[in-house]
Every structure is written in C-alpha cells, then in structure tokens.
Legacy VTK file of the C-alpha trace (Angstrom):
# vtk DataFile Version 3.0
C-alpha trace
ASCII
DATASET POLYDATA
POINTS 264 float
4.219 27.178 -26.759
0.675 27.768 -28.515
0.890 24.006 -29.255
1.630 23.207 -25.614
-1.136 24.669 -24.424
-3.599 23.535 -26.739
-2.876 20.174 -26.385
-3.346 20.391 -22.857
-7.059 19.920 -22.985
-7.097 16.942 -24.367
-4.163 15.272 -22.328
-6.154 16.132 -19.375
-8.975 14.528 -21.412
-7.237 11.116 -22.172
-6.664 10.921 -18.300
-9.477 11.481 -16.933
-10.327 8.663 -19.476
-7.618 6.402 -18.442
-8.700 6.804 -14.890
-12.731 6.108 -15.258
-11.648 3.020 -16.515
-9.079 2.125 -14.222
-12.040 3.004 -12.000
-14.276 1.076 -13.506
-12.106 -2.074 -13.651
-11.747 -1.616 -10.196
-15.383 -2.206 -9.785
-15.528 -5.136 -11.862
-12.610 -7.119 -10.127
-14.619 -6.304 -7.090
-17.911 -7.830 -8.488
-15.739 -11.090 -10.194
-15.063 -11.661 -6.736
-17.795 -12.821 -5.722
-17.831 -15.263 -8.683
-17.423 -19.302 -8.991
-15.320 -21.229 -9.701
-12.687 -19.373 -7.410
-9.190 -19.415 -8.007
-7.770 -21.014 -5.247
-4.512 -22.321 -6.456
-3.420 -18.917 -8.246
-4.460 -17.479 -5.341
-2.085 -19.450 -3.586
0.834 -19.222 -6.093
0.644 -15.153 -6.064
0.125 -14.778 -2.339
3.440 -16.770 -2.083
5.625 -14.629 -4.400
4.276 -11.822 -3.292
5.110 -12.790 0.346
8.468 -13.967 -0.817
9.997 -10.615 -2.682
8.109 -8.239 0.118
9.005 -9.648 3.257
12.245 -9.166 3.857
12.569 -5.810 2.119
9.740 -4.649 4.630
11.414 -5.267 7.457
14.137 -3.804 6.386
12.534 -0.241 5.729
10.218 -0.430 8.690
13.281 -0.493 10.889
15.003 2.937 10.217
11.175 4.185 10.147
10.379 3.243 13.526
14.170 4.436 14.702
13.417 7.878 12.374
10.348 8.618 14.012
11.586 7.688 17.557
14.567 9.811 17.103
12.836 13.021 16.023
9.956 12.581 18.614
12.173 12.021 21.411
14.115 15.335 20.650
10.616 17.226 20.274
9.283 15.883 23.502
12.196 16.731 24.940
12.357 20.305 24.017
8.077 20.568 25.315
9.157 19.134 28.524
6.520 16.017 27.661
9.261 13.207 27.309
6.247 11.212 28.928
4.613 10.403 26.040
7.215 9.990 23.433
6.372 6.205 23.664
2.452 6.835 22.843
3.572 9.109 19.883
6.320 6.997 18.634
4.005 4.062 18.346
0.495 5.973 17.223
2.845 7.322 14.269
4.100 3.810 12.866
0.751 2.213 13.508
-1.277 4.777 12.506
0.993 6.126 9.408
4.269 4.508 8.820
3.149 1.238 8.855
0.385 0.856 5.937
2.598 3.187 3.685
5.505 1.304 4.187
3.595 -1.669 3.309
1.958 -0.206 0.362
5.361 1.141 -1.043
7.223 -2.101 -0.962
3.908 -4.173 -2.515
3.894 -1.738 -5.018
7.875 -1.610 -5.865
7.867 -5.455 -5.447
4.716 -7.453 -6.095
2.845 -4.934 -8.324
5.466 -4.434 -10.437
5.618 -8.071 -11.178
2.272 -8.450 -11.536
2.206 -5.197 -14.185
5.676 -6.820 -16.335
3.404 -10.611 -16.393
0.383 -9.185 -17.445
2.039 -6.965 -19.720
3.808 -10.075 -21.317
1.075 -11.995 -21.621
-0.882 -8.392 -23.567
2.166 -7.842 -25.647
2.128 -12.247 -26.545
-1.725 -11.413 -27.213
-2.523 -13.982 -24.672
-5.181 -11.729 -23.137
-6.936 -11.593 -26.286
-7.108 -15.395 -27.102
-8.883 -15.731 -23.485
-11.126 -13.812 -24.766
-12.104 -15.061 -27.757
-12.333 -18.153 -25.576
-14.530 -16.866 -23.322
-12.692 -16.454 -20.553
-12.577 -13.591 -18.177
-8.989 -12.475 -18.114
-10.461 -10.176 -14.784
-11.709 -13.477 -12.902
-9.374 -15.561 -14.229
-6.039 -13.880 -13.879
-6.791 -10.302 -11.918
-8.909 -11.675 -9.060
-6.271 -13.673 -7.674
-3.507 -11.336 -8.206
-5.291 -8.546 -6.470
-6.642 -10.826 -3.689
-2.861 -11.772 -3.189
-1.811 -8.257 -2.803
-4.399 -7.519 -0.202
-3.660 -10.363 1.918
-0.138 -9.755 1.286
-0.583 -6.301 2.548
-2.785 -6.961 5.698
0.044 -9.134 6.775
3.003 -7.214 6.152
0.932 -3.968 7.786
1.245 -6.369 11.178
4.834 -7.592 11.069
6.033 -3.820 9.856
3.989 -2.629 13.015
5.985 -5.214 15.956
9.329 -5.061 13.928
8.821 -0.416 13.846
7.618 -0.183 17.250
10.261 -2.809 18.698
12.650 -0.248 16.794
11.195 2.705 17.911
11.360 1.017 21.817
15.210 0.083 20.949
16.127 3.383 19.911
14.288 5.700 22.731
15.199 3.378 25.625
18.402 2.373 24.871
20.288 5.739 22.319
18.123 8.309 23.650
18.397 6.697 27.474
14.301 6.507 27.703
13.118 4.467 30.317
11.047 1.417 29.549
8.270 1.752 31.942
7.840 5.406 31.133
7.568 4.373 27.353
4.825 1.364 28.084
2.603 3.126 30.698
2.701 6.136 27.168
1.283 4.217 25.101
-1.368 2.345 27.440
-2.442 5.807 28.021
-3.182 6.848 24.517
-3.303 4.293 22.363
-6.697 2.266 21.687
-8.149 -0.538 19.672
-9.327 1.943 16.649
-5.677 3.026 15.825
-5.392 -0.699 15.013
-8.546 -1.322 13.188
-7.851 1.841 10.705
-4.501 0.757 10.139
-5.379 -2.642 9.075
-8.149 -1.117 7.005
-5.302 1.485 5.344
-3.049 -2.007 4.357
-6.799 -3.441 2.930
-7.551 -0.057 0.619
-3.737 0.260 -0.290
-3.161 -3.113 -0.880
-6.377 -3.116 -3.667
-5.317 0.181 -4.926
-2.038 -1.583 -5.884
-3.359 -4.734 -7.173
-5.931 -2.959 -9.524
-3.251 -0.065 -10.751
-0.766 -2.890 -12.013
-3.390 -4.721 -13.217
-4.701 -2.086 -15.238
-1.310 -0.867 -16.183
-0.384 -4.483 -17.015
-3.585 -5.279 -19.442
-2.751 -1.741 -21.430
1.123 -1.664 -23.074
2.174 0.263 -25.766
5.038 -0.188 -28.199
5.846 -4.172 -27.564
8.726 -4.931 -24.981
9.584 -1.328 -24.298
6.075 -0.397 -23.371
6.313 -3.316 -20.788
8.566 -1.838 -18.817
7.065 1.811 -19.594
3.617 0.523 -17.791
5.788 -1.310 -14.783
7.039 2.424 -13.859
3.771 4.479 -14.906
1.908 1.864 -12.182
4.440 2.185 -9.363
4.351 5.952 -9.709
0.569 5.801 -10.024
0.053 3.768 -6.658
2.568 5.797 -4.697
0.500 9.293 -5.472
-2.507 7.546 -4.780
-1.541 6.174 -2.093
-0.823 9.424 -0.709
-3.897 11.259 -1.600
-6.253 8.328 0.022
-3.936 8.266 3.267
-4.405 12.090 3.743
-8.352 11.374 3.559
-8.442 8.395 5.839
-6.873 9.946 8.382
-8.664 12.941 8.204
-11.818 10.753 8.448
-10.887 9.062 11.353
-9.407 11.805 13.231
-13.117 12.924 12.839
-15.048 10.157 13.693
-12.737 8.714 16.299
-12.602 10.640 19.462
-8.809 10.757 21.034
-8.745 8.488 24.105
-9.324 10.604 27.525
-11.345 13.089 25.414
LINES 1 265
264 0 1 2 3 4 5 6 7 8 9 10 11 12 13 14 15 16 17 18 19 20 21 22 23 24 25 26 27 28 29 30 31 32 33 34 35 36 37 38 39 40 41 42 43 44 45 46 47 48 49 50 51 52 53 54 55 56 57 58 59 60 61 62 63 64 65 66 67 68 69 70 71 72 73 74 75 76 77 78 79 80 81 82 83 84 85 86 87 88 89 90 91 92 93 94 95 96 97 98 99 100 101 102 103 104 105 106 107 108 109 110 111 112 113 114 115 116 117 118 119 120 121 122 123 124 125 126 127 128 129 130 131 132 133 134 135 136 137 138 139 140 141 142 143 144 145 146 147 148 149 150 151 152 153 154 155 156 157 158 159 160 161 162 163 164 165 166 167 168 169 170 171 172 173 174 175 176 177 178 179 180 181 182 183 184 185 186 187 188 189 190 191 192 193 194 195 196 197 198 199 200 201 202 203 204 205 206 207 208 209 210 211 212 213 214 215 216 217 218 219 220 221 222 223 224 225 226 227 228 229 230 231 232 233 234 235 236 237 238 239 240 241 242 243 244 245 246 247 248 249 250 251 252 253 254 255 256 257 258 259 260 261 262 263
C-alpha cells in the first residue's frame, strides 16, 4: 500500500508529461500545415479509407440515437403538457449533441485506430526513425494528412449523422408515438437557428483534430514491439473518447453563454 501511494506522484508526473507533449505535437501538426509541398495525394488516400470504414457504421448508430432521443422526449413532453415542441428538442439534441459525438466516436473506433496500428508499425519497423535521419518530417509528411483526413472526414459525417438522426427522430415521433408532422416542423422553425448549426460543425472540426492528433501521438510512441501496437490502438481510443467528453461539456457551456436562445 505504502508503495502504491508513493508511486503515485510520479505516475501523475509521467502524464502530465505524456500530455504536454501530446499537446505540443498538436501544435506542431498545426504549424506543418501551413507548410509546402502539401500532401495532396495522402491526403486523398486517408480521406478515402477513412470515409470508407466510418460511413456506414455512422449511420447505423445515428439512427437508434435520433429514435432514443425522440422516444424519451416525446414521453417527457408529454407528461409537461408541451408535446409542441418535442420536434424543436428532438432535433436541437442530435444537432447540437448527438451528432458531433457520434461522429467523433466512430472516427475514433474506426479511422484513428487505423491510423494509431500504421503508425505504430511503421515505429515498431523503425521506419519513423530512418525519415528522420533523412530529413524528413514524419509530422508533415505522414501526420498532416492523416489528421487533415480525419477532420474532413468528421465535418462530413457530423452532416449526414444530422439528416439520417433527425429523419429518425421525425420517423419515430410522427409515426410510433402518433406526432403530427406539421406540429413537429412549425417546433423546430420556432427554436432552432443558424448557430446550433455552426457550433455543431465546429464540435465535428475540434473532435475530429483531437482524434487525429491522439492516434497520431499514440501511434509514433509503442512499447514492447507488436504487443505494444495494439496496447497504443486502445490507450488512443480511450484517450479521445474522455476527451472528447470533457471538451463537449465546455463547448456547450460556451455557447449556451454566448448564444442567446431564439425568442429571448
């Protein structure tokens, strides 16, 4: 137990470590961004397998979503007496909330944990280290792309998970919970505005980074050969998911702050 405790110190102190330069490498894919010669073809060849393991999978989970949230809104309205706007809340929640996570968790689960197993490969095959004896920026030459692919990815998945949980969400009040359609349109037009988009698409931007960079990071830094591979594939998917949690609760409390609710 004494042993425990003192070696608590210092695993707090290797994480805080790990995580100024996960930080930091953040920073610096950000800055090899702006950097010629761009990547374009990578680019490309990410952004399509990322697209291709993400898509369907997304549309699968953003379907019960929208029906889950529809479902347990519709009861609570029902119980206030404010059925009226159980469209407007149904849709504000998968736009606002379900939407970007959703898209977040299946880029992470999907694409970043490909992208953490190939760069891991490539660490473990000391093909990192031969770039850069080279001289060659494993960050601009490999990570840009990768993480530029993931937010793309994200931004685009955010919009189809949006239509395909709110077209849920519209099937399941109107047609199980015997909603009526024009009750459940004039709802939303009454609440919803043009900000609930914009900080949604701005969640799938951050989120979609935050898991780029993670298995990146996780990717460039195995331990133990093969096994620590797939040790760093997990440790990044669990590491997006809680920050992707922590930076959703501060987004939204930021923009319930700075956006004023429409008919305020």
């Amino acid at each position: 137990m004494t042993t425990l405790l003192s070696e608590a110190p210092r695993r707090a102190a290797n994480g805080l470590r790990e995580f100024g330069r996960m930080c930091a490498m953040g920073i610096d894919i950000i800055l090899a961004m702006l950097r010629r010669p761009y990547q374009v073809r990578e680019f490309i060849q990410q952004f399509w397998f990322i697209a291709s393991v993400s898509i369907t999978p997304a549309i699968l989970v953003s379907i019960p979503f929208g029906a889950v949230i529809s479902l347990q809104l519709g009861s609570l309205t029902s119980q206030i007496g404010a059925q009226q706007f159980n469209g407007a809340a149904s849709v504000l929640a998968v736009v606002q909330q379900a939407s970007p996570i959703v898209t977040t968790l299946i880029i992470a689960g999907a694409g970043g944990s490909a992208i953490c197993a190939d760069l891991g490969a490539r660490s473990i095959r000391e093909e990192i280290d031969a770039m850069e004896v080279l001289g060659v920026s494993p960050i601009h030459r490999l990570i840009v792309p990768r993480v530029q692919a993931a937010v793309a990815v994200s931004v685009l998945l955010n919009g189809l998970v949006s239509v395909v949980g709110v077209l849920g969400g519209y099937f399941f009040n109107v047609i199980v919970q015997g909603g009526t359609p024009g009750a459940y349109l004039a709802s939303f037009n009454a609440l919803a505005q043009l900000p609930d988009l914009v900080v949604s698409s701005i969640k799938a931007v951050i989120f979609g980074y935050l898991a780029g960079v993670v298995a990146s990071y996780r990717g460039l830094n195995p331990k133990g050969g093969p096994k620590g591979v797939g040790d760093v594939v997990n440790q990044s998917v669990v590491i997006t998911f809680l920050l992707l949690f922590f930076v959703n609760t501060v987004l939204t409390a930021l923009y319930l702050q700075l956006v004023p609710a429409k008919g305020t």
